[in-house]
C-alpha positions in Angstrom: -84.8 -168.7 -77.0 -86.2 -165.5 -76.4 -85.0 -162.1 -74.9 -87.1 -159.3 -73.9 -85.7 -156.0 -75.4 -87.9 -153.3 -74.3 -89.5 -153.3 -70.8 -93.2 -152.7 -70.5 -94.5 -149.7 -72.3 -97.5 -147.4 -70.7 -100.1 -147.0 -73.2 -103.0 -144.8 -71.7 -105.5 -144.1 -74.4 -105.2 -140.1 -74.2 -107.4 -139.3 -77.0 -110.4 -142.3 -76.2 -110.5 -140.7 -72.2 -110.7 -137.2 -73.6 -113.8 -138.6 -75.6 -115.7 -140.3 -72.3 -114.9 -137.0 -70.7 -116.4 -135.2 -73.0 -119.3 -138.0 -73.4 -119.9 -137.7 -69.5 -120.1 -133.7 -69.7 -122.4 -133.8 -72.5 -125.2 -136.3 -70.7 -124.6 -134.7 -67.6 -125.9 -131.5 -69.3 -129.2 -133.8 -70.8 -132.5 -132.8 -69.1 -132.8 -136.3 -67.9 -131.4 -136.9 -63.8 -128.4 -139.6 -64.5 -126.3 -140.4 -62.0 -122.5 -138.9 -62.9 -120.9 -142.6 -61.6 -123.3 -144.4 -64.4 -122.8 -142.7 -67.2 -118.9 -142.5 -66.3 -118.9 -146.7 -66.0 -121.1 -147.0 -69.3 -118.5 -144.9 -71.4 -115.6 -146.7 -69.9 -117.6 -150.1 -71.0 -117.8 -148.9 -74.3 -113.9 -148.6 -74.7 -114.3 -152.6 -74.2 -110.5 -153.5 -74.2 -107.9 -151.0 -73.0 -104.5 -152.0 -73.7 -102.0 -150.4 -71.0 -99.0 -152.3 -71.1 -96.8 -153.9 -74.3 -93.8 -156.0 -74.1 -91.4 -156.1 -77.1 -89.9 -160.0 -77.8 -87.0 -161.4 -80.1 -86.7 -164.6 -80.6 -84.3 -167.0 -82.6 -86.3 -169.7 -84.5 -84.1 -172.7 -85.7 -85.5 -175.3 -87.9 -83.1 -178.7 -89.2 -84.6 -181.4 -91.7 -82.4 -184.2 -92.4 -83.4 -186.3 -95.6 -81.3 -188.7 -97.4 -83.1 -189.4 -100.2 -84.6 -185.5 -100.8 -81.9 -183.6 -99.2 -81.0 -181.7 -95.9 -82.2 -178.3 -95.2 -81.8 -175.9 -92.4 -83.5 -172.4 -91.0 -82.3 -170.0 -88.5 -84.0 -166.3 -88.5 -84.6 -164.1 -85.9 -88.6 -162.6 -85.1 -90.5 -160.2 -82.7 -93.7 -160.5 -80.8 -95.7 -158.0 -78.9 -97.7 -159.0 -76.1 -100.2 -156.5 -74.8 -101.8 -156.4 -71.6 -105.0 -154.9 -70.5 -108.3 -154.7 -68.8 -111.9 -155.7 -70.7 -114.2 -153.3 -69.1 -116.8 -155.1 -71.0 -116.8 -157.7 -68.0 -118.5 -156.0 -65.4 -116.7 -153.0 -64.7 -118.7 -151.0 -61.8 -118.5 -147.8 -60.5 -120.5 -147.3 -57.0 -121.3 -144.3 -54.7 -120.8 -144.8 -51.0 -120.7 -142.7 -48.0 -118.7 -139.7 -47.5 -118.2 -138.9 -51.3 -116.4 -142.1 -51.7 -116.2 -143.6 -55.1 -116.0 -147.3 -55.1 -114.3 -149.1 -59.0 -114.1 -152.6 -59.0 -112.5 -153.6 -62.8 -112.3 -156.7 -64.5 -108.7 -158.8 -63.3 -105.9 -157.5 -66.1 -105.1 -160.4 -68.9 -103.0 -160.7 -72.1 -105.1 -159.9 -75.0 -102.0 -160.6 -78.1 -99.0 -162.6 -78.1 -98.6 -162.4 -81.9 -95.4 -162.7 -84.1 -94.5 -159.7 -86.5 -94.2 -161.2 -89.1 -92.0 -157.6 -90.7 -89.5 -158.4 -88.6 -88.2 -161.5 -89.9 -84.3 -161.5 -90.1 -83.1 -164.6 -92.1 -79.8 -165.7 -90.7 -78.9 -169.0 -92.4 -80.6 -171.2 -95.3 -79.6 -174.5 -96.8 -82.5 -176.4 -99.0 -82.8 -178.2 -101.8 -85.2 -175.7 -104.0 -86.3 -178.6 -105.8 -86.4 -181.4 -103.7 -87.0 -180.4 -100.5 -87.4 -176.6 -100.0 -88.5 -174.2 -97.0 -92.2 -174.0 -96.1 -94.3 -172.3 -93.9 -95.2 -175.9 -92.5 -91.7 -176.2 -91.4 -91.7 -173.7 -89.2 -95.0 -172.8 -88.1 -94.8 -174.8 -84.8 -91.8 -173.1 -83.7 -93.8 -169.8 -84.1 -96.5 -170.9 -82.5 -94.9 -172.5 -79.3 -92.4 -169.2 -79.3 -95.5 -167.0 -79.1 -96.8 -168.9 -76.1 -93.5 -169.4 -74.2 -92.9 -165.6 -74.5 -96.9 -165.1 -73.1 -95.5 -167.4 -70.2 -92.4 -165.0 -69.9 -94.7 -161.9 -70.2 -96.6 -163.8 -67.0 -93.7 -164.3 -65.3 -92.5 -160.6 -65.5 -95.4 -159.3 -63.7 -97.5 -158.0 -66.7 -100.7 -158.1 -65.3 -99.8 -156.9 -61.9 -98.7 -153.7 -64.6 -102.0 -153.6 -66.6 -103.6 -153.8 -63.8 -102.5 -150.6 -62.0 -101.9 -148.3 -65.3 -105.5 -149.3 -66.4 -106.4 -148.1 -62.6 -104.8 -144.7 -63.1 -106.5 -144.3 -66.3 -109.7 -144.9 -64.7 -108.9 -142.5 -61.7 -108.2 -139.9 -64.7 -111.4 -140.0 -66.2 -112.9 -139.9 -62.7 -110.9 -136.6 -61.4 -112.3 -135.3 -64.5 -115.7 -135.7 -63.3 -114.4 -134.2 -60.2 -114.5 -137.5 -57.8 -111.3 -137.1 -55.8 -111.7 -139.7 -53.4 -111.7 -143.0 -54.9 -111.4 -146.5 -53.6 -110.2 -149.9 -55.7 -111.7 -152.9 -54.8 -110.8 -156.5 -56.0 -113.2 -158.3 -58.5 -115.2 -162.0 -56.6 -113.1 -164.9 -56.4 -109.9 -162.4 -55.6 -107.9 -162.4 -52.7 -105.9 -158.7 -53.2 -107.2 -155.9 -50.7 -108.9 -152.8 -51.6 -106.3 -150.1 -53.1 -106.9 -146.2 -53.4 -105.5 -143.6 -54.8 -104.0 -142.0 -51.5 
């Protein structure tokens, strides 16, 4: 069983835009005739994965052995995950000047990058074992980790968390590029997509 107990969380990398701001200014500057748009798609390459939206999981893990000969033992604790969402810019981000000042972005589709347990937030509700005989191990209830992690991903799917990535990672991109001082700019969707082109009005 799993809840959800914090809603998706923006997470615009302030400080790592600043830096391909400042990286676009200072080649800009260079003696050698670079198009802005190209150097502004290679730094936002070089960020690789951007994270831009986290979703905050608990989730009640149960585990029941019953053994005659060794002993019954029983499980129940409480543990969070984190799934993050993003965009790779790694996969062929592109950055194109059309007509009429028109900047054209087409990004990588959003994806999960983590659906990982925290493992500091185990809460141990209830244990029975035989300490001897037949005690707790991580083997016992590693599956159940496991198939909780994925059935949250599939809940973090089912929310709309990449429909979320995929538009704060857009306004971090159209940040960088109004600092470059491109105003009118035009989203289009990656091949093999059937969305429309979005802008920023």
């Amino acid at each position: 069983m799993a809840s959800r107990i914090s809603s998706f969380e923006v997470i615009l990398i302030i400080l790592a835009l600043v830096l391909v701001a400042a990286g676009v200014f200072l080649i800009i500057d260079s003696r050698e005739p670079v198009r802005h748009t190209e150097v502004m798609e290679q730094r936002l390459r070089e960020l690789r994965q951007l994270k831009t939206v986290s979703q905050t999981y608990r989730s009640v893990i149960y585990v029941e052995e019953k053994n005659f000969w060794r002993g019954n033992k029983m499980l129940l604790f409480t543990l969070e995950y984190n799934v993050t969402a993003g965009v790779d810019f790694s996969k062929g981000l592109e950055i194109r000047e059309l007509p009429n000042e028109v900047i054209q972005v087409r990004m990588p589709t959003a994806e999960i990058f983590t659906s990982d347990a925290d493992e500091t937030s185990i809460n141990q509700m209830f244990l029975r074992e035989q300490p001897f005989l037949n005690p707790i191990r991580m083997g016992d209830y590693m599956p159940q980790i496991i198939a909780q992690g994925e059935a949250n991903r599939q809940a973090a799917l089912d929310s709309g968390i990449l429909s979320h990535a995929e538009s704060n990672a857009r306004l971090a991109v159209m940040r960088v590029l109004k600092l470059g001082k491109f105003d009118n700019i035009v989203f289009s969707s990656p091949p093999g997509t059937v969305s429309g082109e979005a802008s920023d009005g």
